[in-house]
N, C-alpha and C positions, 0 to 999 in steps of 0.2 A: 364057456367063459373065455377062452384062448380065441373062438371068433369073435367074441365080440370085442376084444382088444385091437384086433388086427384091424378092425371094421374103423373104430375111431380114431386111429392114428391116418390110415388112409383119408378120414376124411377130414383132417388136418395138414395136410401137403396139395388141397386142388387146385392155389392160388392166389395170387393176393385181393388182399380188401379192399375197396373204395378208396377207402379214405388214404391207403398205402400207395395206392396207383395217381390219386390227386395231387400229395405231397411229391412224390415222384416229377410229376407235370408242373407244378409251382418249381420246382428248382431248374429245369431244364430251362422253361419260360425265362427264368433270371438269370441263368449262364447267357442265354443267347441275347436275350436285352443288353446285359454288359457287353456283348462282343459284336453286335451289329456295327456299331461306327467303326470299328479299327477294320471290318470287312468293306465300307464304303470307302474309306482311305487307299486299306489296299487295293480296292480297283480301281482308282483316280492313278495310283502312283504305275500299275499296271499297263492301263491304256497311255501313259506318259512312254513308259519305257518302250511298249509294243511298237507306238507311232513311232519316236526316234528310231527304231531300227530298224524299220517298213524305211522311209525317206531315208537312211542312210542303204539299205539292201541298194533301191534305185538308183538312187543318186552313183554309186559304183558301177552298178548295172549299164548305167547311160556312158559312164567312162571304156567298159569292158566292148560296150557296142559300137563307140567312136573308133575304135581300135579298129574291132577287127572287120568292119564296116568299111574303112575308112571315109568315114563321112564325119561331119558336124555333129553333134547330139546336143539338144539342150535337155535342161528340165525346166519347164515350167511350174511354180507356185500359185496360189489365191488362197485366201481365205474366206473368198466367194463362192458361189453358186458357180458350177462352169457353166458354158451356155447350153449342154445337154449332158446332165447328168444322170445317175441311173436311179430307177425307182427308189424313195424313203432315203435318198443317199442327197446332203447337202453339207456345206461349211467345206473348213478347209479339202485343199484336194491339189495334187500333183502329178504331171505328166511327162512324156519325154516326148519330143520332136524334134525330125530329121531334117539334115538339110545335104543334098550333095553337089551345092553349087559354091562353096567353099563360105557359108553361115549369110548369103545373101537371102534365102528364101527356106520358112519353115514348113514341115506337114506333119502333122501328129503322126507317131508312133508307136500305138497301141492304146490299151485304156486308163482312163483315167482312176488314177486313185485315189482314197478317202481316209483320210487320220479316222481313228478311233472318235467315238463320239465322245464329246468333253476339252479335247484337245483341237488345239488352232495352233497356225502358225504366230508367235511372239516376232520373228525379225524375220527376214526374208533379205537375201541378195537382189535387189531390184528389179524382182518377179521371176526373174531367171539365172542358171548358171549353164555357159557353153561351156563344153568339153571339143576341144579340137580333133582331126585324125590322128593324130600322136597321144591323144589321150590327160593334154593336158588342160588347164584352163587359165586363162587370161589375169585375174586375180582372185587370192586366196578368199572364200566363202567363211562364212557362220551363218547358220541355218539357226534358230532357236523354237522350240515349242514348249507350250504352254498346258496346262491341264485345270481341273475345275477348281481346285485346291490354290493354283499360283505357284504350282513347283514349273519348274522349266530343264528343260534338257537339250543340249546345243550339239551338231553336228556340224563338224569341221570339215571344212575341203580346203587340203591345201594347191599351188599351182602345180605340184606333181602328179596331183589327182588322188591324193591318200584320203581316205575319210573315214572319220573317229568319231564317237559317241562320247560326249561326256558330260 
């Protein structure tokens, strides 16, 4: 009698039922339905912030390289296609090039880079900002970019060469 208690309670703990495991899967399905959009947003606002700080890393970078360089540095802008981009890689894109004949003549210097997809450039410095051997630049920049959503996030260069995200 004592086995066969033991028998039926075992076989009362093997698992859940169907219908316990569907109900399960109907609610997860509705947790995630409600939470997919605010997951899309946050990667709009994401790639917003990533790009401003990728163009703002550079944008110093090109200052740090006037310096210790002492050459010209600019960065170049587009919101174009560059004329040889890298594979699946198009829209906006930004570069630095050199000059060591005191900003009379440019040559790229190094690779070209690519905003996050979703994001463009919103305003641009008139395609470019020099950075002199001193590390400064001629007048103060706003840089602004855009994301899929319409939010915008602006990097400032001032003529001491300081640059801010905000």
């Amino acid at each position: 009698m004592a086995a066969q208690r033991s028998r039926r309670s075992d076989f009362g703990l093997r698992g859940f039922s169907l219908v316990e495991l569907l109900t399960g899967l109907a609610i997860v399905s509705i947790v995630a339905a409600i939470a997919l959009p605010g997951f899309s947003s946050l990667t709009a606002r994401y790639q917003l912030t990533q790009g401003a700080h990728r163009v703002a890393f550079e944008v110093g970078r090109a200052r740090m390289k006037a310096i210790g360089e002492n050459a010209y540095i600019r960065v170049r802008f587009t919101n174009a296609t560059s004329s040889n981009p890298a594979p699946n890689q198009q829209g906006a894109a930004f570069w630095l090039e050199k000059s060591t004949d005191s900003g009379a003549n440019y040559l790229a210097d190094g690779a070209t880079q690519y905003l996050p997809n979703g994001t463009a450039f919103n305003s641009i410095p008139s395609a470019y900002l020099v950075f002199t051997r001193q590390g400064l630049t001629s007048q103060a920049a706003s840089i602004s970019i855009r994301n899929s959503t319409g939010s915008t996030k602006t990097i400032s260069v001032t003529t001491m060469g300081r640059v801010t995200v905000q």
